[in-house]
N, C-alpha and C positions, 0 to 999 in steps of 0.2 A: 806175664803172658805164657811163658814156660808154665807155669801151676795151673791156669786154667784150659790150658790145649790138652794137658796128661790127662785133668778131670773130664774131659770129653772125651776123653779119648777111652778112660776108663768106663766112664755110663755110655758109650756106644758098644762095647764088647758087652755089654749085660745086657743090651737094646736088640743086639742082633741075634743073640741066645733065646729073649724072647720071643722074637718075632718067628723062634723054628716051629712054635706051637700056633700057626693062623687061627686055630678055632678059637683058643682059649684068650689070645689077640681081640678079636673079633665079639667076642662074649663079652669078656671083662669093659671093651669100647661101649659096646652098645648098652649094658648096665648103666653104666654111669651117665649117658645122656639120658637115656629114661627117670633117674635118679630126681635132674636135676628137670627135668618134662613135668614128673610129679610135683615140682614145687612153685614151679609155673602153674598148674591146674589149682593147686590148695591156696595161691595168693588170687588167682581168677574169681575161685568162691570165696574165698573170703572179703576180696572188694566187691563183690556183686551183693553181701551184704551191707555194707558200712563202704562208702565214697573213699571217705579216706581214714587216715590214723595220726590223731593228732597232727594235723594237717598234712600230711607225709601221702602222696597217692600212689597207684598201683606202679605206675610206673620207676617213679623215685627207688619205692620198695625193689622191684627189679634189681633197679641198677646195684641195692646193696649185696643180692642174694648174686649177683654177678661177680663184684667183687671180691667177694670170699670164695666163691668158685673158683674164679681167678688165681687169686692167692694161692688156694689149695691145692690146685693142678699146677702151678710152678714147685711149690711143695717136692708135690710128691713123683714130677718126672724126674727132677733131677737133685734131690737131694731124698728120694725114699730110705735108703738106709742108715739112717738118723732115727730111725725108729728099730733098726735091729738093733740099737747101740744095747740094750738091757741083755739082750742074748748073746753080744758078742763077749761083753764084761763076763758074764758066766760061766761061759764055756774057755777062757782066756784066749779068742782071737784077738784081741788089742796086743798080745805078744808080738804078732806077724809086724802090725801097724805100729810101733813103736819100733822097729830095725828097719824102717824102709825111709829112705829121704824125701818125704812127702807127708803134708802136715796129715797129724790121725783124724783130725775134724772130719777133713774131706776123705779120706781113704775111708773113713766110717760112714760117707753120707753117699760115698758115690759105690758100695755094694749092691744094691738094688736100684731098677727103675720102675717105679709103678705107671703103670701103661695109662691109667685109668687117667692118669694128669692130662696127658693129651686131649681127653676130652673135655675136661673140666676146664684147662684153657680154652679150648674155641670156643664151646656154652656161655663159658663168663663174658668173653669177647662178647659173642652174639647177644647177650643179654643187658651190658654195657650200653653195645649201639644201640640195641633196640629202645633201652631208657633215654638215650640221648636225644634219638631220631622222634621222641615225641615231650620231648622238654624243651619249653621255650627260653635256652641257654641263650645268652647275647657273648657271640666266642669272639676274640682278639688274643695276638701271640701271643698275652703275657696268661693268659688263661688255659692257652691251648699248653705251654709248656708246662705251665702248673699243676694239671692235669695229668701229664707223662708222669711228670716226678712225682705226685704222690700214688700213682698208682704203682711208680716202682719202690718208694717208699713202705707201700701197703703190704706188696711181696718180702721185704727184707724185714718187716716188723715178723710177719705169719710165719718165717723160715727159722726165725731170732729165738722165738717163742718155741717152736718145734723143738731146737734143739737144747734150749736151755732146760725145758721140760723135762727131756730124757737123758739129759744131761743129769738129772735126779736119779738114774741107774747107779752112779759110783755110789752113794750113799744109800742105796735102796736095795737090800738085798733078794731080787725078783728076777728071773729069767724075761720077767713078759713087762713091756712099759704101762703098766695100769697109770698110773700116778700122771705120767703125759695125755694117756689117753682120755682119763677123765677132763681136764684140764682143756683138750681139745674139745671135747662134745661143750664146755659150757662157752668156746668161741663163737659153738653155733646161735648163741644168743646174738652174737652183731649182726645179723641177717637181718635184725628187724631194727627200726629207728632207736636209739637211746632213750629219747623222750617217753618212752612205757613204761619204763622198768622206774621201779622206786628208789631211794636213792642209793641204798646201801649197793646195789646191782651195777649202777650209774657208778660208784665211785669204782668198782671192783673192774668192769669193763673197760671204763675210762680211763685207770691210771694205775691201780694194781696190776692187771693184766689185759692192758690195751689194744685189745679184741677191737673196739672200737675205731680205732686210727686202721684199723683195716678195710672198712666199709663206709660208719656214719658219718664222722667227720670229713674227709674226702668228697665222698658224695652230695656232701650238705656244701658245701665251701664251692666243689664245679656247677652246682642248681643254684647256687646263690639264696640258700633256704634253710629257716631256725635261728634263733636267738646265736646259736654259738655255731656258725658257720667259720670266722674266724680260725677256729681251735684246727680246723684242716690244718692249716700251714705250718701249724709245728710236725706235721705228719715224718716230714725228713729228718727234724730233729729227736723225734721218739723212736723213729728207725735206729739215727745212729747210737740212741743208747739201748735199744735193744739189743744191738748187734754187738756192741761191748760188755752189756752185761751177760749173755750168751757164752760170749769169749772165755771169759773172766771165771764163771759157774763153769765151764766145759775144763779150761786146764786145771783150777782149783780139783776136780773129781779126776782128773788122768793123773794128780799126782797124791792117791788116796789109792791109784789102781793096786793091786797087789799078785797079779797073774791068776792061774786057777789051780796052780798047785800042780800041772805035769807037765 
């Protein structure tokens, strides 16, 4: 409890620094709903030609492009500086965070808060309900909680993967996270059903870098929909080894750290 009040405490004094800039607040908000408005319009046209995709309808698709929104706005409000990790190695701020009695993970994740999260949870939200409010789901407790957990599951996978990614900084001699970044844009492939992609893609999303337990399986397992709907349920179990092998990559590289030299 003590570690996670400080970490709040720590991402509200960088919440409140940014809120001195209203415009820039306010810009960077509205960006990001329009962001995800466009991807609502490009799935509009593209159902309006073809019903569905490999049986997967507009709305289904919705709900995936929701949960990766989702995901990615918890991301990035409260764990955004896990992507300054490649700059801070460079420069030797991990010195600071290495004398302070507070794990460096988190002093490194709670440096920044990206605003933009904020939105990208309520659009996911909104685009969740909205898949659900027109899916003929037959809901009872054990559905409705199964539902909670893997969508928190789906969070702790996307945050796992963030940081084990840029956790490739100790070894990666680069002030800027390319290596995580690319890594990220191919998550953007879970947006769409599994079922498209050929297999080499399918094995790579699926269980190399389980993009998928973010979106399709979850989403397939609460519609009750696809040959491998089941594969949802391991959702909390791919969570918790994402989140240990994260671990595991992140202090393996803080003990390769070597300061910057001043």
């Amino acid at each position: 409890m003590r570690t996670a009040r400080l970490y709040l405490r720590l991402l509200g004094a960088h919440f409140r620094s940014l809120l001195e800039y209203e415009a820039d607040f306010l810009i960077l908000a509205t960006a990001t709903v329009l962001m995800q408005v466009v991807n609502i319009v490009f799935l509009a046209a593209l159902f309006a030609k073809v019903p569905e995709i490999n049986g997967w309808t507009f709305w289904s698709v919705v709900m995936m492009f929701g949960a990766v929104a989702l995901a990615e706005g918890v991301g990035s409000l409260f764990f955004d500086g896990m992507w300054s990790l490649a700059w801070q190695i460079n420069r030797g701020d991990l010195d600071y965070f290495l004398v302070r009695p507070y794990p460096v993970a988190l002093q490194s994740s709670s440096t920044n808060v990206g605003i933009n999260g904020l939105s990208n949870i309520l659009v996911g939200g909104l685009m969740i309900g909205a898949g659900l409010a027109h899916s003929d789901v037959v809901w009872s407790p054990w559905r409705v909680t199964a539902g909670v957990l893997l969508l928190i599951s789906a969070v702790v996978i996307k945050v796992s993967i963030n940081l084990a990614t840029n956790a490739a900084s100790f070894w990666l001699a680069s002030p800027s996270p390319l290596f995580a970044f690319a890594l990220h844009q191919v998550g953007d492939l879970a947006r769409f059903p599994l079922s498209i992609y050929p297999f080499a893609l399918k094995a790579v999303l699926g269980f190399a870098l389980p993009f998928a337990f973010i979106s399709f399986f979850p989403i397939a397992y609460v519609l009750d929909s696809g040959g491998s709907k089941w594969l949802g349920l391991l959702t909390p179990l791919v969570a918790a080894y994402c989140a240990g092998a994260a671990a595991l990559i992140f202090r393996r590289g803080l003990r390769r750290y070597e300061s910057a030299g001043n």
